[in-house]
C-alpha angles and dihedrals in degrees: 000000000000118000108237139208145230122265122265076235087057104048091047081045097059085044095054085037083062089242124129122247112289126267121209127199121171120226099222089080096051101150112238084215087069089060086038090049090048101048082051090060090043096049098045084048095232091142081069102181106009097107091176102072087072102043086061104036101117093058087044090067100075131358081244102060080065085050118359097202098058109117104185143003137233106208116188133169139196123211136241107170109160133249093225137039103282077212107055091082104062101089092050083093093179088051119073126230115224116186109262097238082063103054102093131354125014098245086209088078099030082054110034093069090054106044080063100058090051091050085052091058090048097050087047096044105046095018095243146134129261150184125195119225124194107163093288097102146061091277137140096220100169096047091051087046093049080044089046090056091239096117136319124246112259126223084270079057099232128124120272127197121203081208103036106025112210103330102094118128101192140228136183133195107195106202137171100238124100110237131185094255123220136274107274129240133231127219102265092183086103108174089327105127101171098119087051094043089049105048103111087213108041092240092161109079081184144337115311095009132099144199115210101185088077099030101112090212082072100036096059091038112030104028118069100176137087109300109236099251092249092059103042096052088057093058096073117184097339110126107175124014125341126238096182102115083040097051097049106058112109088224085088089083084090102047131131128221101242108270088204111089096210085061101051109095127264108237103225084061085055104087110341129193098252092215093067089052101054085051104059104106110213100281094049089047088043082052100045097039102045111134094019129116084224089072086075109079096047135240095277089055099051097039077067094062102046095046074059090064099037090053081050106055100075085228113143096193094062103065088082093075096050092049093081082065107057095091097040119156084232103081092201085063099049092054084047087055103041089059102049092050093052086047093058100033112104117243114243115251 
């Protein structure tokens, strides 16, 4: 059979959708070292407490293993780059730094409509299947994406784009049809290491592997215990996600401010006080935070973190916002608490 290709329609659609050109890669070149790659993670438990990885490991290996009579996949992204240096707040140690893709708007919801409607235009067109993928199933998006041509992933594993730098949330349309698939892309990190030099934590045993378990994307987000000290005191004031190793590749240069005005961030996350955070009881977090990704992990949870960056400022005069806390009923916040007053109370001469 002849591979086929997306409509002129199509192609204007996904522009006018906010999406990038599609990629295409075709599954039939899925290569075995991503499953290999992946068993690796799981065995040297570096995906922590993310149970579900494992749990889903087996449809992780290959897109068909989600739907085995997909033949190809349309991968597009929208971009989010940001309008300031993701950077330039860390050393506002009583402001907290919250990662740019969660500053306004969950894309999951702003991506996941019109995918949809693009999927529509492909069933219609090539009278094919489909099945829309926006980061809530067991896919490997950025392997698809690096397949597709539209980046590589880079040694913090994450995706690069020569056109759009770091800032690419992904989506993926599977569809039966078999499609003329896209010009690849080779990895242009070259000897560069600064994603892997910058990362607080060390998250990066080597180039192109994580570990999770000290990522502080995933231990503000994922993990909802007590941080082990020596962890904590190296997140500094990041509160929710990280964009550190993101924000440092050079490929930036060629970055674009998001054009979607759901993803553009909201100016009071830019740079918060972090003692109004700590203060919003649930209803007033559930308020400020509706629509956001950052509604997920709960108020508890991110009252923790936010104790975390308090206990890091070296500001005395704010101890006095983490003291309420000290004999909270949660006993994960009290701990919290406990630790960043003792941080910020002077020692007796």
């Amino acid at each position: 059979m002849t591979a086929g290709r997306l409509s002129r329609r199509i192609e204007e659609r996904c522009q006018k959708l906010g999406f990038t050109r599609p990629f295409i890669a075709d599954l039939s070149q899925w290569p075995d070292t991503i499953g290999q790659r992946l068993n690796a993670f799981i065995k040297q438990n570096y995906h922590g407490q993310m149970d579900w990885m494992e749990e889903t490991l087996e449809r992780r290996q290959h897109p068909r293993q989600m739907w085995p009579d997909a033949r190809s996949a349309i991968v597009l992204g929208m971009n989010y780059g940001p309008d300031t240096d993701p950077l330039s707040n860390l050393g506002n140690t009583d402001k907290a730094t919250i990662s740019v893709y969660a500053r306004n708007r969950d894309y999951h919801d702003i991506m996941k409509g019109r995918l949809k409607e693009l999927a529509g235009l492909v069933a219609r067109d090539l009278s094919a299947d489909v099945k829309v993928f926006v980061d809530t199933a067991p896919l490997m998006e950025k392997p698809l994406a690096q397949l597709s041509g539209m980046g590589w992933q880079g040694k913090h594993t994450n995706l690069v784009s020569r056109e759009f730098g770091s800032w690419l949330f992904l989506g993926t349309i599977l569809t039966t049809a078999e499609l003329a698939p896209s010009a690849t892309e080779t990895d242009h990190c070259g000897s560069c290491r600064a994603c892997l030099d910058i990362c607080p934590t060390d998250a990066f045993p080597a180039p192109y592997k994580l570990d999770a378990r000290k990522c502080i994307s995933y231990l503000t987000i994922e993990f909802d215990g007590v941080v082990e000290e020596e962890l904590r005191e190296k997140m500094g004031n990041h509160i929710y996600g990280c964009d550190d190793c993101l924000a440092v590749c050079p490929w930036n240069k060629y970055a674009q401010t998001a054009s979607e005005a759901k993803l553009q961030a909201r100016e009071e996350l830019n740079a918060p006080d972090l003692v109004e955070l700590v203060r919003l009881n649930d209803a007033e977090f559930r308020q400020k935070f509706s629509g956001s990704p950052i509604k997920r992990i709960g108020r508890n949870q991110f009252i923790r973190n936010v104790l975390y960056a308090i206990g890091n400022s070296q500001k005395a005069e704010l101890r006095e916002a983490a003291l309420p806390f000290v004999n909270d009923d949660d006993p994960v916040l009290s701990e919290a608490a406990r630790w960043a007053v003792g941080r910020l109370t002077p020692l007796r001469e």
